[in-house]
N, C-alpha and C positions, 0 to 999 in steps of 0.2 A: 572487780568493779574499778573501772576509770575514774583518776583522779581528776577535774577539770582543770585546766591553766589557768590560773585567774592571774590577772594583771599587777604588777610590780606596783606597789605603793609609792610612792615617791612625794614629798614634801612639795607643795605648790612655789615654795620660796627656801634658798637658803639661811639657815639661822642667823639673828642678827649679828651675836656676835663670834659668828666661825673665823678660826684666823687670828681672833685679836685676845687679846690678853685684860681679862677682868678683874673686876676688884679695885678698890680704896685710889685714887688717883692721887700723886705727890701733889704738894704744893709747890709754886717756884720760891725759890730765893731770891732776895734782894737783888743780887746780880743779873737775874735772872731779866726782870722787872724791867732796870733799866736798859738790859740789851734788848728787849725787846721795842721799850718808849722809842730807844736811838734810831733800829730799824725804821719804824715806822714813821717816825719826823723825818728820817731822811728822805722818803720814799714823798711825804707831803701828802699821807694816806690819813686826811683828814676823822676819818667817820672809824676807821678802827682804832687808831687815836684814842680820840672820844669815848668808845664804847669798850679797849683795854683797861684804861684808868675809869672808868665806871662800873667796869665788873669789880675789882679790885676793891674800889672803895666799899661798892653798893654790898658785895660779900650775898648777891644774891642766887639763887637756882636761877640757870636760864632761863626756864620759862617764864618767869617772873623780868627778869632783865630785859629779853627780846620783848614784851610788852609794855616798856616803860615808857609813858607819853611826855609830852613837849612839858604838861601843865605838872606833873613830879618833880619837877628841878626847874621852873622857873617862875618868876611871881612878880607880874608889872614888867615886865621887859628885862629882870634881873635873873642872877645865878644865884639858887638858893643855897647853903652853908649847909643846912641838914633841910634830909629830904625821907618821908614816908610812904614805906608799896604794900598794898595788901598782898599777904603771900596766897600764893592759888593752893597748896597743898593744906593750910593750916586755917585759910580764912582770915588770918589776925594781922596785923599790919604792922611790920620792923621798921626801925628808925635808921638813919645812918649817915654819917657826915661826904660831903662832897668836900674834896682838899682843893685848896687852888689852883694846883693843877691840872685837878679835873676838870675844873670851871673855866680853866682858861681854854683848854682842847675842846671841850665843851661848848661852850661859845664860838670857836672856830668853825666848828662842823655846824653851828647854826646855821652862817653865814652862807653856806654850801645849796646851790639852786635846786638841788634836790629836798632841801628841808623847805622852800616855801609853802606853805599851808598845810604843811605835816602837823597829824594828828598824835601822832608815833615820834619817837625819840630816833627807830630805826626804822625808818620805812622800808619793807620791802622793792624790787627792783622793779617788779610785774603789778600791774592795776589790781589785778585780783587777790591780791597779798597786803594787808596794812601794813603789814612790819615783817622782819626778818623772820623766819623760823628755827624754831632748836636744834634741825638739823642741820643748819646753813651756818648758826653761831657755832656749832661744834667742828666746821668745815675752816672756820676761821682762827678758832683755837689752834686748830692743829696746824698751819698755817704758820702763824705765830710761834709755836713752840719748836716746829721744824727750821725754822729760817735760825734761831739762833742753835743750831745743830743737837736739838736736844731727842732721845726716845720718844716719838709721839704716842707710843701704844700707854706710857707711863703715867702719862698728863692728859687731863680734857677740860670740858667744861667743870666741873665740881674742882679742881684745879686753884681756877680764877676764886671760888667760892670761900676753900680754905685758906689760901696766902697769905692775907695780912692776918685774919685772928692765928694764926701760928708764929705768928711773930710776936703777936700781941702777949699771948699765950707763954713762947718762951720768953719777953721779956719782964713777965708783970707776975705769972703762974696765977691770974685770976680768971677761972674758970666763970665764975657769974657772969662777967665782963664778956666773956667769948657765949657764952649761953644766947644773952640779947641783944649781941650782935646779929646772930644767928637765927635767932626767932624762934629757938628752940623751946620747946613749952617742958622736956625734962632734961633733968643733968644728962643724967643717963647719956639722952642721945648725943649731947655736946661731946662726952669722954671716950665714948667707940668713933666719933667722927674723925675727933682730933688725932686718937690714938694714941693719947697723954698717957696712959697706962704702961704701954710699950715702950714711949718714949723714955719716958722718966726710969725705967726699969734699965735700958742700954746707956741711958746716960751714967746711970749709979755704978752699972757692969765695965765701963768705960775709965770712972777715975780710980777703978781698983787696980792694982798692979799687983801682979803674984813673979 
């Protein structure tokens, strides 16, 4: 009895992440930070600017960030100091300071004729887009992270997210602190995020000398 040839299966699309290198993304460094502020002022790239230093601060998931409107950080025609986004994954709404910094680049990128009667903080390019999308902020991460000559497979979006509470983190070792920044509803999740576990364990392994 004949076998019939039946037809090769084949996957309609390439797996998302064939190629690239998964898992836990670094944070940058302080240096990191400001090589990238410098690039960008110098370029007079108003709107990733803005939306650098508001990732940074805000410490939020993209998708939450890419949907941040006009009325989130500003109140009577001013720049607000601390600012509230309901999270899309948890429902509950994290707090978080805008530096002046932020506020000043912020303000800039108001100015920008692309922002007039913007409902969105980032508007999308195209009419049928409000705001940017999380594949397009992650197009700009990498952007970013390659122009000051860094591994982009290393760094992403979640990146911008960790930064400052690793900083915060190793300067303060208050985990609560990094917890509500985060919006994180258990320790739990703050401590695999951070990977304070790890950390703290190479840094002990590090001042031992045999």
């Amino acid at each position: 009895m004949q076998t019939p040839n039946l037809p090769a299966i084949r996957a309609l699309r390439p797996a998302w992440n064939k190629g690239r290198i998964v898992g836990q993304k670094r944070p940058l460094k302080p240096k990191h930070v400001w090589a990238i502020r410098v690039k960008l002022e110098l370029a007079e790239n108003h709107r990733d600017l803005a939306l650098f230093n508001m990732a940074i601060d805000s410490k939020l998931r993209g998708c939450d960030l890419v949907r941040m409107k006009v009325a989130d950080v500003m109140a009577s025609g001013q720049m607000k100091e601390r600012a509230s986004v309901l999270q899309s994954k948890t429902q509950k709404p994290v707090r978080f300071e805008i530096s002046a910094g932020t506020r000043v680049s912020v303000a800039k990128w108001m100015e920008d004729p692309l922002m007039v009667g913007s409902e969105y903080l980032w508007p999308g390019r195209f009419h049928e887009r409000l705001h940017i999308s999380t594949r397009q902020y992650a197009r700009i991460v990498r952007d970013w992270v390659s122009s000051i000559g860094l591994e982009v497979t290393a760094y992403g979006t979640h990146s911008m997210r960790r930064t400052k509470v690793t900083q915060i983190y190793k300067k303060t070792g208050n985990l609560r602190a990094v917890q509500l920044l985060l919006g994180h509803t258990k320790m739990d999740s703050t401590v695999r995020y951070l990977g304070v576990e790890l950390e703290d364990a190479l840094a002990i392994a590090e001042a031992i000398e045999m």
